[in-house]
C-alpha positions as CSV (number, residue, x, y, z in Angstrom):
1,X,-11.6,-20.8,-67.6
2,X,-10.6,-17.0,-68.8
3,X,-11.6,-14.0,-67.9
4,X,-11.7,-13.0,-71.5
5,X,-13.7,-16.1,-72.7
6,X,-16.3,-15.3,-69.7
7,X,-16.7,-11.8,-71.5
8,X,-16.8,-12.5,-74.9
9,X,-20.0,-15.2,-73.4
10,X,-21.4,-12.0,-71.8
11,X,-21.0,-9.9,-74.6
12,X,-22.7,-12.0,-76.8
13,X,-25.9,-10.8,-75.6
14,X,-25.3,-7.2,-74.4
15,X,-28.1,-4.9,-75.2
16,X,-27.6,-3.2,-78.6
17,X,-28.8,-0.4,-76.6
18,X,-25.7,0.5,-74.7
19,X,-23.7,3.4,-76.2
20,X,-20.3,2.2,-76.5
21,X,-18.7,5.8,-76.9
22,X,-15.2,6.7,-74.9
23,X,-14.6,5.5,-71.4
24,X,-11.5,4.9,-69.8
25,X,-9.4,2.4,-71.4
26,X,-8.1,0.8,-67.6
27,X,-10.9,0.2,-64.6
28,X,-9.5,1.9,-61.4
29,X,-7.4,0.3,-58.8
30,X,-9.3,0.3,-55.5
31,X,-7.8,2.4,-52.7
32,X,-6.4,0.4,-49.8
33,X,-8.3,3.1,-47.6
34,X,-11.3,1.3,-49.3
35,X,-10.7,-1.7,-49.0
36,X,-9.7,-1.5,-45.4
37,X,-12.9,-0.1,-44.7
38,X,-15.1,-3.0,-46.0
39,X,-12.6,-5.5,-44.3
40,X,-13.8,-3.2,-40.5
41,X,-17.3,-2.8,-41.7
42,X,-18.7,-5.8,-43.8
43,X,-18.3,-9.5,-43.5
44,X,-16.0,-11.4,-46.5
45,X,-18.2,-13.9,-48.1
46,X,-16.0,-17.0,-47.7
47,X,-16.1,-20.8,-47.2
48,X,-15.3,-20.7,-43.9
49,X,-18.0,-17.8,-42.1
50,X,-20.6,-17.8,-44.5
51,X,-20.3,-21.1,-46.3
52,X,-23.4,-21.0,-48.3
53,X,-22.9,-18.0,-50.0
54,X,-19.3,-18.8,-51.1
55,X,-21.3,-21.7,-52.6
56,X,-23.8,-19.7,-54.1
57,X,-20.9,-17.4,-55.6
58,X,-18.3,-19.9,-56.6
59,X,-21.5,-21.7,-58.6
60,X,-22.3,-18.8,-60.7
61,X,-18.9,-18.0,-61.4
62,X,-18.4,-21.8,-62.4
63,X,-21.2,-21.2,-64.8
64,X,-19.9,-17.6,-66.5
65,X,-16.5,-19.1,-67.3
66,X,-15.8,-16.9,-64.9
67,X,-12.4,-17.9,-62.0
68,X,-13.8,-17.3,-58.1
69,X,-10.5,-15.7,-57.2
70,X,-11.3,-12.3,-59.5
71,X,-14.1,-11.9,-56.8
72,X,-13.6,-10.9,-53.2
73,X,-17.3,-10.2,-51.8
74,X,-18.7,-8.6,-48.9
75,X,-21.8,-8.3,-46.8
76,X,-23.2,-5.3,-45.3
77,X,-25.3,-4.4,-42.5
78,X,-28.1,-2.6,-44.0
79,X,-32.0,-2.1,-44.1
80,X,-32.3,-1.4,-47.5
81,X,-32.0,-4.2,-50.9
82,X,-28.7,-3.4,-51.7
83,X,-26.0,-4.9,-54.2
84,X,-23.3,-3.5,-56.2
85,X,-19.9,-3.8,-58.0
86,X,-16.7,-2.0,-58.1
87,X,-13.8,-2.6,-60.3
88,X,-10.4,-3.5,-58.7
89,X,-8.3,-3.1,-62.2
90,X,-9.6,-4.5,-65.1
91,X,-9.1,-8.7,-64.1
92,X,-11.0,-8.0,-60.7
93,X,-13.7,-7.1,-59.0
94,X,-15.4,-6.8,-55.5
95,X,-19.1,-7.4,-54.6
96,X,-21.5,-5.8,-51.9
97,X,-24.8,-7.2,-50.8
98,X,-26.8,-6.0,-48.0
99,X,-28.1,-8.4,-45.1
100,X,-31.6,-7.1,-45.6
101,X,-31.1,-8.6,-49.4
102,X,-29.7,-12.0,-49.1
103,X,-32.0,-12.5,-46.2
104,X,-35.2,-11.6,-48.4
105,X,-34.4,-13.5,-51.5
106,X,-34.1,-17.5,-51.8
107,X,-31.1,-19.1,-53.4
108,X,-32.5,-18.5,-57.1
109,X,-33.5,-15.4,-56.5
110,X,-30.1,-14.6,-55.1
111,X,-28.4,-16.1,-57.8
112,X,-30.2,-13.5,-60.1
113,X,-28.4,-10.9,-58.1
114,X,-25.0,-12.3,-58.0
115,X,-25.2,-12.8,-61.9
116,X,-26.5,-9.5,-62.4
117,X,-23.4,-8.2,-60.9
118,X,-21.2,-10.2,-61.9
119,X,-22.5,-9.0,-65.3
120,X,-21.2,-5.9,-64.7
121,X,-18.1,-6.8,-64.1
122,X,-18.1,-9.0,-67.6
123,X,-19.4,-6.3,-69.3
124,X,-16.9,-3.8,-67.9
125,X,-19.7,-1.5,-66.5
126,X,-17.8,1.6,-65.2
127,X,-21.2,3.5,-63.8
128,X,-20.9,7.3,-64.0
129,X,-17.7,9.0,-63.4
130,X,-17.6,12.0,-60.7
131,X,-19.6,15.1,-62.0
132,X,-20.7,13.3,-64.9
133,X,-24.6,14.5,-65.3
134,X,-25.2,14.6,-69.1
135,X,-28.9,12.7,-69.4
136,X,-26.4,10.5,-72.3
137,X,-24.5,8.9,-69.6
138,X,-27.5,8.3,-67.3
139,X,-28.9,6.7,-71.0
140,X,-26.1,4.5,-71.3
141,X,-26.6,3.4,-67.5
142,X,-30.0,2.4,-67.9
143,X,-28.9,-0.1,-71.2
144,X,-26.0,-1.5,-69.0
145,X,-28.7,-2.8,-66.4
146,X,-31.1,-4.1,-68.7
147,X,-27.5,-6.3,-69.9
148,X,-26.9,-7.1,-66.6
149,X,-30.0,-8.4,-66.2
150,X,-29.6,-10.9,-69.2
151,X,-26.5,-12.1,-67.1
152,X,-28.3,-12.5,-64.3
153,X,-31.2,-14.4,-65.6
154,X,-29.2,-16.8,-67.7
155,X,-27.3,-18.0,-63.9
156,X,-31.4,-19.1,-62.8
157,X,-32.8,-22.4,-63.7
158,X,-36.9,-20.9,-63.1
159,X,-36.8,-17.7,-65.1
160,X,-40.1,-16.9,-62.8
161,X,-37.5,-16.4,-59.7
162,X,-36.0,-13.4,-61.6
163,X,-39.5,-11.8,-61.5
164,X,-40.0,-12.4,-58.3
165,X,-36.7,-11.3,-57.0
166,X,-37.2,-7.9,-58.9
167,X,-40.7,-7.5,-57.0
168,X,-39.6,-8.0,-53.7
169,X,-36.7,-5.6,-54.4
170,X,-39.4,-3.2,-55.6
171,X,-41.8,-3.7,-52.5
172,X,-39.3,-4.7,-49.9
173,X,-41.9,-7.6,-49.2
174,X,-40.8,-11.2,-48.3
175,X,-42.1,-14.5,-49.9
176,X,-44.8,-14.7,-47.5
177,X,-46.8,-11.5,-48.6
178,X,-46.1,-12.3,-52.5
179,X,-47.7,-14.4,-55.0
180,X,-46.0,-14.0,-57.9
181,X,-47.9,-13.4,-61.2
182,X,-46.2,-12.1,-63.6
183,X,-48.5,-10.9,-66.0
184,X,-50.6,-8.7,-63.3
185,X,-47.0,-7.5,-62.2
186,X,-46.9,-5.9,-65.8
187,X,-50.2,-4.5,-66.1
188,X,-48.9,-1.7,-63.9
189,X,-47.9,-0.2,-66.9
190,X,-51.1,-0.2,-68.6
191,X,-52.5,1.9,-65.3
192,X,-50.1,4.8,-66.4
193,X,-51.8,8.2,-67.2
194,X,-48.6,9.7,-68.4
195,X,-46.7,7.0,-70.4
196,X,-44.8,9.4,-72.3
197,X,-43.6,11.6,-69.2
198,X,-41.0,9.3,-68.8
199,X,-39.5,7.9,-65.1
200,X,-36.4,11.1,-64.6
201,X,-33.4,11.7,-66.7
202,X,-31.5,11.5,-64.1
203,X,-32.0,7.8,-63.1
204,X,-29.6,5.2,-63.4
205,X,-31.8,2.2,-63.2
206,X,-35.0,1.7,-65.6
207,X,-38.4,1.0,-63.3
208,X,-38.5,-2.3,-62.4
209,X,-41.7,-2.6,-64.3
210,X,-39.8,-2.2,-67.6
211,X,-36.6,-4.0,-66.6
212,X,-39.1,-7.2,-66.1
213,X,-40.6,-6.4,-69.1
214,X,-36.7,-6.2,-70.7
215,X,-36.4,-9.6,-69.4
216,X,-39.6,-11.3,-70.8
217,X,-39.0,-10.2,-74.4
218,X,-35.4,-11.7,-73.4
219,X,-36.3,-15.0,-72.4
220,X,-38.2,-15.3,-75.5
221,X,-35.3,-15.1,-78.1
222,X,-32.3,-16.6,-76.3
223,X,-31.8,-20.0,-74.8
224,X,-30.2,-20.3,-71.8
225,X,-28.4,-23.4,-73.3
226,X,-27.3,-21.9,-76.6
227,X,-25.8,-18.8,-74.7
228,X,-23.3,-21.5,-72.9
229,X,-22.5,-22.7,-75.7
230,X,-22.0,-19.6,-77.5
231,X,-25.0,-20.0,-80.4
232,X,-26.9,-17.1,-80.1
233,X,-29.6,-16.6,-82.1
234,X,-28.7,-13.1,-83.1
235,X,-31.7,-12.4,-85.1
236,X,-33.7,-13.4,-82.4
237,X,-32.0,-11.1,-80.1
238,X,-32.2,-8.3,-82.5
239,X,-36.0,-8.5,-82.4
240,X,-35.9,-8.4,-78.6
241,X,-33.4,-5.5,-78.7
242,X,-36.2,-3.8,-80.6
243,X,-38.9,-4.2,-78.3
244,X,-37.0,-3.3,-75.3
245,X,-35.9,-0.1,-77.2
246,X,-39.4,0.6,-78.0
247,X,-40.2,0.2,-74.5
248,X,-37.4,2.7,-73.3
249,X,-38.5,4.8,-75.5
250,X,-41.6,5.0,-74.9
251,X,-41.6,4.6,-71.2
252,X,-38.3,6.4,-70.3
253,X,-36.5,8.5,-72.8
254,X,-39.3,9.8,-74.8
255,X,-38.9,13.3,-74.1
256,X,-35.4,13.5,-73.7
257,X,-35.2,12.1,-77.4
258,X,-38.0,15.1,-78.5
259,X,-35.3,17.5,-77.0
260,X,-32.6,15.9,-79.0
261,X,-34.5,15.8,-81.9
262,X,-35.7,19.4,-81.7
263,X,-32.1,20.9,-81.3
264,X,-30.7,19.0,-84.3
265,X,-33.5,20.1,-86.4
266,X,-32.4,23.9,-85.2
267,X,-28.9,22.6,-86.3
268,X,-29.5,21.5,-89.5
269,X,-31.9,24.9,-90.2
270,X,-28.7,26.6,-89.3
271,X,-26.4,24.7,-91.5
272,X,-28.9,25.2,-94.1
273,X,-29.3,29.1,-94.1
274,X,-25.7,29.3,-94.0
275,X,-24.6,27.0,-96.9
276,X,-27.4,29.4,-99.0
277,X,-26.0,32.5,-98.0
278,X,-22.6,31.7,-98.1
279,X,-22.9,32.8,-101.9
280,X,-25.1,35.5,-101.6
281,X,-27.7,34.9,-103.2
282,X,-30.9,32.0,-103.3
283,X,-31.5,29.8,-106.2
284,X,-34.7,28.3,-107.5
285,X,-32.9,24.7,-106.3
286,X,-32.3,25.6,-103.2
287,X,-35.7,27.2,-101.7
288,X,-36.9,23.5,-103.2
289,X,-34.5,21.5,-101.3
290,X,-35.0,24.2,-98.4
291,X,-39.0,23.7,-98.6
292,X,-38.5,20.3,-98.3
293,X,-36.4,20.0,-95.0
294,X,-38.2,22.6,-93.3
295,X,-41.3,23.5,-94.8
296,X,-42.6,26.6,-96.7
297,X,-43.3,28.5,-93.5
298,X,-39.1,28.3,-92.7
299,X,-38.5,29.9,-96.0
300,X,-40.8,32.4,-95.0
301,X,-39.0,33.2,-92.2
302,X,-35.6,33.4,-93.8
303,X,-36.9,35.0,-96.0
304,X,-37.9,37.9,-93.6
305,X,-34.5,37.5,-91.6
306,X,-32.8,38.6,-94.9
307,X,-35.3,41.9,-95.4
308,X,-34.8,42.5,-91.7
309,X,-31.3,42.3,-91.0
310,X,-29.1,41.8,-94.6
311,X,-27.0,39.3,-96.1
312,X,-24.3,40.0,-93.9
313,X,-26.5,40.3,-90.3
314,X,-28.4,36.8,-91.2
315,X,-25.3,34.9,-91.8
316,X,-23.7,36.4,-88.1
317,X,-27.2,35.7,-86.4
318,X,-27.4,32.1,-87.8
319,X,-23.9,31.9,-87.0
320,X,-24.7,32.5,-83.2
321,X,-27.8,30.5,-83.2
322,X,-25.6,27.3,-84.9
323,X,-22.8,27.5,-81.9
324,X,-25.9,27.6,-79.1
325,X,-27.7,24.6,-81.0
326,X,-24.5,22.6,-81.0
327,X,-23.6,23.8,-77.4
328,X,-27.0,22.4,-76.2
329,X,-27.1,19.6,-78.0
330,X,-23.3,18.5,-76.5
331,X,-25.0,19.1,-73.4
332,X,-27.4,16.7,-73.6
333,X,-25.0,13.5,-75.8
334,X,-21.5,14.8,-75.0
335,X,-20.2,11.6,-76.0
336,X,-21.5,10.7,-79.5
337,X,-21.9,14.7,-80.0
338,X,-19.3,14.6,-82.4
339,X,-20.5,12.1,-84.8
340,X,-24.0,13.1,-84.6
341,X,-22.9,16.5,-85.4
342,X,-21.2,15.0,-88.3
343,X,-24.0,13.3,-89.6
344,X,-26.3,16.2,-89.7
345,X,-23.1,18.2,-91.8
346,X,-23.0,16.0,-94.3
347,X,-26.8,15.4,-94.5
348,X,-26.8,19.5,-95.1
349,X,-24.2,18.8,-97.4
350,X,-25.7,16.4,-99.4
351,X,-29.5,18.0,-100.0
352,X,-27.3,21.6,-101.5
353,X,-24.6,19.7,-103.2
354,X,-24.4,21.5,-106.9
């Protein structure tokens, strides 16, 4: 077993949705301050005090490829349903569970959890960094759960005790109040009024609604057998990786992509005015090619910004309206702004070329 054969396993079915743009090359080392505090305030998870849960944990492990001694876990005294991972260096990890969680959830529900974090760690999940709001990074958040889901549910043997683990997390409910049907569960979503609204840019977890959703289309294109023995299916799991986009899309993202796709339209309008005026005068080609982007009503208006304010005035004011547009629009994808900004250049480029 090695920690890098356990993450090429994992990685073999991370969502295609994750945006794999620069993080930090090395995980952070733990403070001792930090770890010192757990050790006053939590209880280790270990074979001798809670015997059962070393079990559970040292099973899933097993499973991922993954050694026991990269994982040092703790549990914590708390009311709410509470998990989580931090990274102790890049080749280890430590785990938090609340009480209220493990003593809500039976064993495969739990192991859904413990996978599900341990997926994180697999995946090298580093969460959002300190003061790091852009709604791209809380984007990329949301695709590393719906992954770490796919961990978690390949470490259960009834895929139905992922569902039902993800509703009591949802309602706080214990077995007794539940009966577990998954497809009512779902139909929450039809009852919407506002699909499109989206569920707040600033979330780091997608409704549990659509991660169970994520989940189902999962289950239906990869084996839990042919993912331990690495023979994906990838064609399967593109077609998955498709719906579950569509569903974040529509569900979640939808009008954070219209903003994104508004500003680089006001981008590439930019681009265009500038590479027609940047020889003074417009051709016959180039209100065609113009019309065609942007419509006859755009070369209307340029054409009035250029009785209005002059050759030189246009080119300054599209100048200024190009460094806002790319301003907002690093705002909003800081990451892949660069590349996107690229693309749209050499789109411009391409449609006035000769």
């Amino acid at each position: 077993m090695t920690l890098a054969r356990a993450r090429h396993l994992a990685d073999t079915v991370r969502f295609s949705g994750e945006r794999k743009a620069g993080r930090a090359e090395h995980a952070p080392i733990l403070s001792s301050n930090l770890i010192d505090h757990l050790l006053r305030t939590s209880l280790v998870i270990n074979a001798h005090v809670t015997p059962r849960l070393d079990q559970q944990i040292t099973a899933i492990c097993d499973q991922l490829c993954l050694n026991r001694n990269c994982i040092t876990a703790f549990v914590i005294n708390h009311s709410h349903f509470q998990a989580g991972c931090l990274f102790d260096g890049d080749d280890r990890c430590v785990l938090q569970f609340s009480s209220s969680l493990i003593n809500a959830l039976d064993p495969q529900e739990l192991d859904f959890v413990i996978g599900h974090e341990l997926g994180h760690f697999l995946l090298s999940h580093r969460g959002l960094y300190e003061n790091d709001l852009a709604p791209e990074s809380f984007v990329k958040n949301r695709a590393q759960e719906i992954s770490a889901d796919r961990i978690g549910l390949l470490c259960v043997d009834k895929p139905e005790k992922v569902i039902s683990a993800l509703m009591k997390t949802l309602s706080g409910l214990h077995s007794e109040h539940l009966r577990i049907d998954v497809a009512q569960f779902i139909a929450q979503l039809r009852e919407l009024n506002d699909p499109g609204h989206g569920e707040g840019g600033r979330h780091t977890h997608p409704s549990i609604l659509i991660r169970s959703r994520a989940l189902l289309h999962f289950s239906t294109a990869v084996e839990r057998g042919d993912f331990f023995a690495d023979a994906i299916d990838h064609r399967s799991l593109e077609r998955a990786d498709n719906r579950v986009q569509h569903d974040i899309d529509k569900f979640i993202d939808s009008s954070l992509d219209i903003r994104i796709k508004s500003v680089k339209v006001e981008i590439a309008l930019s681009l265009s005015i500038l590479h027609i005026l940047q020889d003074g005068e417009i051709s016959e080609a180039e209100q065609t090619a113009f019309c065609e982007l942007f419509g006859e009503s755009n070369l209307q208006k340029l054409g009035t910004l250029l009785s209005s304010f002059g050759h030189r005035e246009s080119i300054k004011i599209s100048r200024r309206n190009l460094e806002q547009d790319r301003s907002r629009l690093e705002s909003l994808i800081p990451e892949s702004f660069e590349g996107e900004y690229a693309k749209i250049k050499a789109r411009i480029e391409e449609k006035f070329r000769g």
